[in-house]
Each structure stands twice: as C-alpha cells, then as structure tokens.
C-alpha positions as CSV (number, residue, x, y, z in Angstrom):
1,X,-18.5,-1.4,-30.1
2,X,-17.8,0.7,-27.5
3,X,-17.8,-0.2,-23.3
4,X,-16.1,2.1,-20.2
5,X,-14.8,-0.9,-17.9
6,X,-15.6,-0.5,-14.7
7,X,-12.6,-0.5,-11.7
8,X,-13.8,-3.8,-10.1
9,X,-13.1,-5.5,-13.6
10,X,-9.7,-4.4,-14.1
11,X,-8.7,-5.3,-10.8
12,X,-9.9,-8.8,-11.8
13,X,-7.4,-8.4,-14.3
14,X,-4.7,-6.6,-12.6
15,X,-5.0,-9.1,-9.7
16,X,-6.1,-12.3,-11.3
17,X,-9.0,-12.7,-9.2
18,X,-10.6,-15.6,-9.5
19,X,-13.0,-16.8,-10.6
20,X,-13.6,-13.4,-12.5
21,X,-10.2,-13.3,-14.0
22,X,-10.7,-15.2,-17.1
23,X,-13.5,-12.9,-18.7
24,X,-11.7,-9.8,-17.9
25,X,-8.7,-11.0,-19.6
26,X,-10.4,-11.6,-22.6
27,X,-11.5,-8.2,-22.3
28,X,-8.6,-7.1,-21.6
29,X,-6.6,-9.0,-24.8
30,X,-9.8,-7.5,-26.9
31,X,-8.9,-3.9,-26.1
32,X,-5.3,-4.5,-26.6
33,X,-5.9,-5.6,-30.2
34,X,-8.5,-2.8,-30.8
35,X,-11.3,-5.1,-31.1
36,X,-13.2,-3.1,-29.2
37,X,-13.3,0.6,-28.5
38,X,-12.4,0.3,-24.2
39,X,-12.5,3.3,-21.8
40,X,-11.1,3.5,-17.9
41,X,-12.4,6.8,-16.3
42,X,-10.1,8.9,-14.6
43,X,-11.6,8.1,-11.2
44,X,-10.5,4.5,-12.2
45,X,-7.0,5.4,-13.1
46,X,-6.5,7.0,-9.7
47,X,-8.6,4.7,-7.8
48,X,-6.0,1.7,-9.2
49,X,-3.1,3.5,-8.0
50,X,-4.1,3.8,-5.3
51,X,-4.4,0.2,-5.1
52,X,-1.5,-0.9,-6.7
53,X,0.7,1.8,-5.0
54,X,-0.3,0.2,-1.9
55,X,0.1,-3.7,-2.7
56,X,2.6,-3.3,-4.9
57,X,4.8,0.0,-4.6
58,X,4.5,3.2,-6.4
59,X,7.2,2.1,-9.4
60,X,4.9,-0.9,-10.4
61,X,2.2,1.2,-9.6
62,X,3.1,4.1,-12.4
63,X,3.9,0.9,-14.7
64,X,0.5,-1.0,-13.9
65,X,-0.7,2.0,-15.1
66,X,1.3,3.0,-18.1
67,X,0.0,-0.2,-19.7
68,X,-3.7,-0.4,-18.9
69,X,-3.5,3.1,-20.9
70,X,-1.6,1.6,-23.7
71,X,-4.9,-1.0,-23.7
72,X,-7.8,0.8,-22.6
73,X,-8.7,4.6,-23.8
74,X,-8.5,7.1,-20.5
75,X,-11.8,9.3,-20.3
76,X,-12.0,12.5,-18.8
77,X,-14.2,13.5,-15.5
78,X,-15.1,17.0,-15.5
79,X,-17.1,19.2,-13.3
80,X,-20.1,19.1,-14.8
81,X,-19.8,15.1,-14.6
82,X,-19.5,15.3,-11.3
83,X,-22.2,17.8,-10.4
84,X,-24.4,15.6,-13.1
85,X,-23.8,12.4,-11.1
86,X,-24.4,14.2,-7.4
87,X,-27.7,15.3,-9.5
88,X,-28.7,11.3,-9.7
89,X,-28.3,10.7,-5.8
90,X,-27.7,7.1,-6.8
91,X,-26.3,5.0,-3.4
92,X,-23.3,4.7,-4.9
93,X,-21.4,7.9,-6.3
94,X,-18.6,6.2,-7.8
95,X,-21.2,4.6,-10.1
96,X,-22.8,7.5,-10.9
97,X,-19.6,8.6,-12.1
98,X,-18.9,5.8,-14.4
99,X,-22.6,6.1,-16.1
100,X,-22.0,10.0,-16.4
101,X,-18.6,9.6,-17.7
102,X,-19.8,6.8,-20.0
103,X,-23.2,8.7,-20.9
104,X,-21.0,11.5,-22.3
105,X,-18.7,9.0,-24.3
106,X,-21.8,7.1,-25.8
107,X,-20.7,3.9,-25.0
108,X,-22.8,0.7,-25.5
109,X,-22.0,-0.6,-22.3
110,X,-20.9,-0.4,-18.9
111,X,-19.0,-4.0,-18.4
112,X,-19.1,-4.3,-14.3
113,X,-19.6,-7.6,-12.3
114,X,-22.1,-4.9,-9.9
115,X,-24.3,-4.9,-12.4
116,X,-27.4,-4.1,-10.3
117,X,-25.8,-0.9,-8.8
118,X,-26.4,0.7,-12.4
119,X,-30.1,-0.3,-12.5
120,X,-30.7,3.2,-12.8
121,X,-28.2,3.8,-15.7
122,X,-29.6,4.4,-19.8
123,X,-26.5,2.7,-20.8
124,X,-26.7,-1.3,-20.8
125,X,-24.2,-2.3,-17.8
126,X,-23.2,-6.1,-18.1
127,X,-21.2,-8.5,-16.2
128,X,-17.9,-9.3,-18.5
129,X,-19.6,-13.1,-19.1
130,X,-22.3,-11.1,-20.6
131,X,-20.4,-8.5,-22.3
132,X,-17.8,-11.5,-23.9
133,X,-21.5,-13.2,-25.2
134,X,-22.6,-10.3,-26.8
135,X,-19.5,-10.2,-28.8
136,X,-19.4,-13.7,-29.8
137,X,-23.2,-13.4,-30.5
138,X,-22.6,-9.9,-33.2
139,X,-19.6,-12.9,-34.8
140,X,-21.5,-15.0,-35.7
C-alpha cells in the first residue's frame, strides 16, 4: 500500500497537534517500519522547513528533516507537475500539487485531514482516522 502524506499531517506529527496527533503518529511509526510505502513531496519538504526553521531554528530544522526522510520516501516535483496542476485550476494549488505528484507515483491514497479540497482528485484522499481503518480493515 502506497499513500503521499500530505504537509498538514506531518505537522500533526512534527508538532503534536492535538487532537490529530495520535493518527499521524501511527502513520508515522507505520512508515518507519516499512509497513507501508509513504511519500512527502518536495513542496512538503520545503514547506516544513520553512516551518520548523522558523519555530525552531535552522539546525533542528535540517534535523526535523533528515529524519522524516529516513521515514517517509521524498518525491520529486517537476515542471510538467507543475504546469499539470496549474492545468486543474483547483482553488488550492498546493493541492493540486500533491494529487499531480501523487498521480505520477500511483499511490492509493492521499492521507490529508482537508480531505474535501481533493474532491476533484482520481486518487482516494482520506483523513489519517480513515487511512489507519483501511489498514486495520486489509488485517484482518
């Protein structure tokens, strides 16, 4: 099973936000163990620097970093995914991003709490309670 994790749900990990925190940790520990196949896009990568350069300072900022790619896979965002996703003239162009660089990887899902902003999208996007139930569900 393969899913590209969208930014808001690995800030929920990064910054134990609650009441989201819990779901995206088990994500989080099922990626680290290979359980499942996880992807970050690039746009993610720098968009959680950003973030954690900011809060946090740019040494813990190149570590956050340096583990989330130890855990989750990093996937490229070329040209044509960005010209693909201006294209869609969704509302939101970061998610049009995310489905275009997840379209390309043929994932199974897009695991984002924003769920509705991919109501457009091919791939199945879920909210991380959904996404831990599906797995649970294939177990047993």
């Amino acid at each position: 099973m393969t899913a590209l994790i969208d930014t808001n749900v690995v800030l929920d990990i990064l910054l134990h936000r609650q009441p989201w925190y819990t779901n995206a940790a088990l994500i989080f520990g099922l990626s680290q163990q290979k359980l499942i196949k996880s992807y970050i896009s690039a746009s993610t990568v720098t968009d959680i620097f950003y973030i954690t350069n900011n809060e946090l300072g740019k040494n813990e900022a190149r570590n956050t970093i340096k583990h989330l790619l130890h855990v989750f896979y990093p996937a490229t965002v070329t040209d044509k995914n960005i010209y693909y996703a201006l294209e869609l003239e969704w509302d939101d162009f970061e998610d049009s991003i995310q489905f275009v660089v997840g379209k390309d990887l043929s994932v199974d899902f897009i695991v984002t709490r924003n769920t509705q902003d991919f109501s457009l999208s091919s791939i199945n996007a879920v909210t991380p309670d959904q996404f831990i139930q599906t797995i649970a569900d294939i177990e047993n």
